[in-house]
BAKEZA-708522 format. One record per residue (C-alpha): x, y, z; residue number from 1; residue in one letter. Coordinates in Angstrom, 1 decimal. Layout:
<rs>
+--------+--------+--------+-----+---+
!      X !      Y !      Z !   k ! r !
+--------+--------+--------+-----+---+
!      X !      Y !      Z ! NUM ! a !
...
+--------+--------+--------+-----+---+
</rs>
This chain:
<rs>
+--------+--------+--------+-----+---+
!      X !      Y !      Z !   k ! r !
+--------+--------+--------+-----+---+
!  -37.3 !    7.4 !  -11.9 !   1 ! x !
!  -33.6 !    6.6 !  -12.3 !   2 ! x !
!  -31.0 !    6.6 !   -9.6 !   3 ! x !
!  -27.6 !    7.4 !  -10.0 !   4 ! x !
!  -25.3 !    5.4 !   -8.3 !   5 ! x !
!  -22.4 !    7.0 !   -6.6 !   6 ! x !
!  -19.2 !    5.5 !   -5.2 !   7 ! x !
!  -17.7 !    6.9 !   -1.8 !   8 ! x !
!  -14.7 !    9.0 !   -2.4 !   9 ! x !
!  -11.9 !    8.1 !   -0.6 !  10 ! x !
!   -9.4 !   10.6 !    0.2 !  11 ! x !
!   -6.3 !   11.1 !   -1.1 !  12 ! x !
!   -5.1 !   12.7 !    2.0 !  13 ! x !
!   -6.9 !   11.2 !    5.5 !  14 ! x !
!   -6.6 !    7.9 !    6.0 !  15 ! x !
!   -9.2 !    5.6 !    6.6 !  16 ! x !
!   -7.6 !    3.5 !    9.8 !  17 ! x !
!  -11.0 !    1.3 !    9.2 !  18 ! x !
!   -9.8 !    0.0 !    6.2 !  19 ! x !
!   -6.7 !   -2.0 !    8.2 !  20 ! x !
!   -8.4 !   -3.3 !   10.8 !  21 ! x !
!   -9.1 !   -7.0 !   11.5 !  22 ! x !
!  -12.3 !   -8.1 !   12.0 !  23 ! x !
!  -11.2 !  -11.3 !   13.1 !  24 ! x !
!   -7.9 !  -13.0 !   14.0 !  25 ! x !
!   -7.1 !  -15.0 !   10.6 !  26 ! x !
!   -7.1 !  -11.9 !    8.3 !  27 ! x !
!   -3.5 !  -12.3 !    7.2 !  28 ! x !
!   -2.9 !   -9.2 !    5.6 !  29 ! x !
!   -4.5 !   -7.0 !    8.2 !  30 ! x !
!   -2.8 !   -8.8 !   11.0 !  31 ! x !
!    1.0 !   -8.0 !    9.2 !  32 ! x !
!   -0.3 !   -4.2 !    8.9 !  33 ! x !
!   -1.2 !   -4.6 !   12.4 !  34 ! x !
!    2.6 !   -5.5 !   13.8 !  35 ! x !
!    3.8 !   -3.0 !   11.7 !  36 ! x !
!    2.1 !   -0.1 !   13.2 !  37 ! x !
!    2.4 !   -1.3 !   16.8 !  38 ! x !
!    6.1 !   -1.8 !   16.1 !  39 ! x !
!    6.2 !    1.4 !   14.5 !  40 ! x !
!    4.4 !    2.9 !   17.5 !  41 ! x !
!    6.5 !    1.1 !   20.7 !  42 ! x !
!    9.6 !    2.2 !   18.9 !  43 ! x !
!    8.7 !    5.9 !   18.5 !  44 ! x !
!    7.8 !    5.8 !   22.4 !  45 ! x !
!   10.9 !    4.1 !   23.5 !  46 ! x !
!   11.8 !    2.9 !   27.2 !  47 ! x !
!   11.8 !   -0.7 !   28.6 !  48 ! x !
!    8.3 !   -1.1 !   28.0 !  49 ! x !
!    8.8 !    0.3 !   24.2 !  50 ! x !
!   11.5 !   -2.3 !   23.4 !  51 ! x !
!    9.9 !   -4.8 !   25.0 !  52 ! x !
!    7.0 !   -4.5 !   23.1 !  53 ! x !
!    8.7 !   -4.1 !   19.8 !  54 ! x !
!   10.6 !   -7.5 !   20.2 !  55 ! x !
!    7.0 !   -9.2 !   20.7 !  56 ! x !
!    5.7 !   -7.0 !   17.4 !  57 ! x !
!    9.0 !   -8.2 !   15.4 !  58 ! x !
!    8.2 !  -11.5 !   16.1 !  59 ! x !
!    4.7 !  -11.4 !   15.0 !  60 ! x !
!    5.6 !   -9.1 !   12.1 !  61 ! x !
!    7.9 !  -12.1 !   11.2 !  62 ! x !
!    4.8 !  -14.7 !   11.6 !  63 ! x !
!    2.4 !  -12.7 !    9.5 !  64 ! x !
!    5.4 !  -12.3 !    6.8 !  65 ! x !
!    6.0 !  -16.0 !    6.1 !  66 ! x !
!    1.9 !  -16.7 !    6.5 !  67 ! x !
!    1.6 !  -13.9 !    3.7 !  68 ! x !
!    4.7 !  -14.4 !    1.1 !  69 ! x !
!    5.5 !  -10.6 !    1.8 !  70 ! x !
!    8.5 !   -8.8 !    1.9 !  71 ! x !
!    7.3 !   -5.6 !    3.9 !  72 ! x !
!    9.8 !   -4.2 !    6.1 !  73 ! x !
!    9.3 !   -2.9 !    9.4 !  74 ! x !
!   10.8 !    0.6 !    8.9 !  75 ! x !
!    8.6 !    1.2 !    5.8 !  76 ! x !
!    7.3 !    4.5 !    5.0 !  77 ! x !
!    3.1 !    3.5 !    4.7 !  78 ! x !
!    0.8 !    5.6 !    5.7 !  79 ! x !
!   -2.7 !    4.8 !    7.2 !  80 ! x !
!   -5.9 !    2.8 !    5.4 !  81 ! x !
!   -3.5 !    0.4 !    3.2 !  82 ! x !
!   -5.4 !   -3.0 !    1.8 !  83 ! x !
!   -3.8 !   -5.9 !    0.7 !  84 ! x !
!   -6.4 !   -8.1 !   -0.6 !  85 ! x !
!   -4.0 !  -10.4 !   -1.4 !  86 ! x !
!   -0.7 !   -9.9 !    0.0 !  87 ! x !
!    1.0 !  -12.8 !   -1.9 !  88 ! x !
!    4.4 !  -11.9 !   -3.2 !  89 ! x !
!    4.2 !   -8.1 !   -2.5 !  90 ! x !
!    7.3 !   -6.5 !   -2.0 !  91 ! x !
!    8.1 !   -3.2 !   -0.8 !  92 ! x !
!   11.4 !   -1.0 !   -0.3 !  93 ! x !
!   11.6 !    0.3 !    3.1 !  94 ! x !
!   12.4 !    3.9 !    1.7 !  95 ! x !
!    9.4 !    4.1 !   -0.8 !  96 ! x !
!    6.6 !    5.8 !    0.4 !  97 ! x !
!    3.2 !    5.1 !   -0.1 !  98 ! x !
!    0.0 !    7.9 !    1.1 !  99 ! x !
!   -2.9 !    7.3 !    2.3 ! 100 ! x !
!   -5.9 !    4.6 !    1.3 ! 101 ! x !
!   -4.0 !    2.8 !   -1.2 ! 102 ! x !
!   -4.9 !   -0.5 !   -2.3 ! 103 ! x !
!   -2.0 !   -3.1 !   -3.7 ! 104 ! x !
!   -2.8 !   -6.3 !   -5.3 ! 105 ! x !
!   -0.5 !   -9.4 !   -5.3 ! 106 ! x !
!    2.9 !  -10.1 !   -6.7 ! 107 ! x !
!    3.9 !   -6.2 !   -6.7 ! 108 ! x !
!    7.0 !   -5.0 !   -6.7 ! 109 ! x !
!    7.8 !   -1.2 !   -5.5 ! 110 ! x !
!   11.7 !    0.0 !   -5.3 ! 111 ! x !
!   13.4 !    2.4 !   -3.7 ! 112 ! x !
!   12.7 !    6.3 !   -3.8 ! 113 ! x !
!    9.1 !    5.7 !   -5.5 ! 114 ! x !
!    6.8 !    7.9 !   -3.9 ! 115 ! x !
!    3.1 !    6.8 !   -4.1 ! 116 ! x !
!    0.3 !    9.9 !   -3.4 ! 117 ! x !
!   -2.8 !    8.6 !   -1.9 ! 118 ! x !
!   -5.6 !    6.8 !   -3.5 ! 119 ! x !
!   -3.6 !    4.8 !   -6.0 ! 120 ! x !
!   -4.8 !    1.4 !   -6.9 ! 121 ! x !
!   -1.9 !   -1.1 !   -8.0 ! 122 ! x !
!   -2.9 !   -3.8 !  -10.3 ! 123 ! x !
!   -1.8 !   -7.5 !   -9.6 ! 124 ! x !
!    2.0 !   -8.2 !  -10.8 ! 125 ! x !
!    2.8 !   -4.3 !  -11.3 ! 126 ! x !
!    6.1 !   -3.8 !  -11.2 ! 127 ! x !
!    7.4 !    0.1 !  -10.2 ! 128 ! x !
!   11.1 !    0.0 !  -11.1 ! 129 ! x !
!   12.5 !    3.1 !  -11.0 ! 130 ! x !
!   12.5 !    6.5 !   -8.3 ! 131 ! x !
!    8.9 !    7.5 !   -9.9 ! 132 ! x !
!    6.1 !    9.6 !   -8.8 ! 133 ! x !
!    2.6 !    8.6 !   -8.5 ! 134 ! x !
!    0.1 !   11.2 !   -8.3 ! 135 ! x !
!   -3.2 !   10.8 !   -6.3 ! 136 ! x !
!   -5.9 !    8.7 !   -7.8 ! 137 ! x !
!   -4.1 !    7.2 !   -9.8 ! 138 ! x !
!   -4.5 !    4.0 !  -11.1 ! 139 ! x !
!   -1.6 !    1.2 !  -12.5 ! 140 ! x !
!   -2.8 !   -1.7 !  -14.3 ! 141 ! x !
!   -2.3 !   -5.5 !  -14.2 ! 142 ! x !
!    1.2 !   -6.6 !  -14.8 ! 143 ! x !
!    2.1 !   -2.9 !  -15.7 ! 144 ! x !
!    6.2 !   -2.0 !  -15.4 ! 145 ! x !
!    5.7 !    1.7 !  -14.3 ! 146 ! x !
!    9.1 !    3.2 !  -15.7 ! 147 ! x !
!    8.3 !    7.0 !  -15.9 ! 148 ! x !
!    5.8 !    9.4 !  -13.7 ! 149 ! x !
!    2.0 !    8.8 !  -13.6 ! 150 ! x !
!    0.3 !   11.9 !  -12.9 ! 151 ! x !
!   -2.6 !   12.4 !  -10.9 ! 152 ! x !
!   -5.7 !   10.4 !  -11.6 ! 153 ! x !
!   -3.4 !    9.2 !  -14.6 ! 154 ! x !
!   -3.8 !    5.3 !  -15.4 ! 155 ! x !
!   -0.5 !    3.3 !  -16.2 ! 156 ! x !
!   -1.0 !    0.4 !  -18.5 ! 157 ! x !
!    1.7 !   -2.0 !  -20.8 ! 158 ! x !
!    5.0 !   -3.0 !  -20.3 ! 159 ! x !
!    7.1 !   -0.7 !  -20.1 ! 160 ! x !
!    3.5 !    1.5 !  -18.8 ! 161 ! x !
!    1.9 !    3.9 !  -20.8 ! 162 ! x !
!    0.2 !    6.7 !  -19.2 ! 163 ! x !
!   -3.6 !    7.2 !  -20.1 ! 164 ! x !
!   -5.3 !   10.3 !  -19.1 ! 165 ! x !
!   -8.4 !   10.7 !  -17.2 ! 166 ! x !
!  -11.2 !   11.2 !  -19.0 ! 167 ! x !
!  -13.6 !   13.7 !  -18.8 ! 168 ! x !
!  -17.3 !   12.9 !  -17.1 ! 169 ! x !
!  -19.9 !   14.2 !  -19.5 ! 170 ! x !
+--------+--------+--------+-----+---+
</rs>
């Protein structure tokens, strides 16, 4: 009897809050996305308390930035379930936008105006240059320079990146 293996599907649209939180205390990369949301959070509720509290989470926001070689600003537009396996070198516009459950490898650059759907895996050293679109599911390849649109479950490959289309499961 042979049994098929299925991965989970992640959505392209819910985030999975699981994926971002630390286990333990050294987890560098969870710990930056940590400060970021609670910065994110005091400053949306405001008062003494709120400013208070975002001082203390721009300061650690600050830590976890020079521990992980990133350049992710605090007003950025990410949305919920984000993984950086290896946050090294990754830097991020604060007005690109990136959806839900993405993963981003190191050494990735993302300029302003991109907006990335959810699900999108980014290879290690992609470089997204221009105001582009990336559909859900999509994938970008190692050390791709994403110049043009990648449509949904499209993969982006080369420099300058070449769009490959999904195949078809037989």
């Amino acid at each position: 009897m042979v049994e098929s293996i299925t991965k989970p599907i992640i959505s392209a649209t819910e985030p999975d809050w699981s994926r971002e939180k630390p286990s333990k205390w050294w987890e560098p990369s969870r710990q930056l996305l940590k400060s970021l949301r609670n910065y994110q959070k005091w400053q949306k509720q405001g008062g003494i308390v709120g400013y208070i509290l975002c001082r203390w989470n721009v300061l650690e926001h600050r830590f976890w930035t020079v521990v992980t070689g990133t350049d992710i600003p605090l007003n950025c537009q990410i949305e919920g379930g984000l993984v950086l396996p290896h946050p090294n070198g990754v830097v991020i516009h604060p007005e690109a936008s990136i959806g839900p459950n993405c993963l981003i490898f190191q050494q990735v650059t993302i300029v302003t105006g991109v907006k990335i759907g959810g699900h999108v895996d980014i290879g290690t050293g992609a470089k997204i240059i221009r105001s582009v679109t990336i559909g859900d599911h999509a994938l970008v390849g190692a050390n791709a320079v994403v110049i043009c649109d990648v449509p949904a479950g499209a993969t982006a490959v080369g420099i300058p990146a070449k769009i490959i289309e999904k195949k078809s499961e037989s």
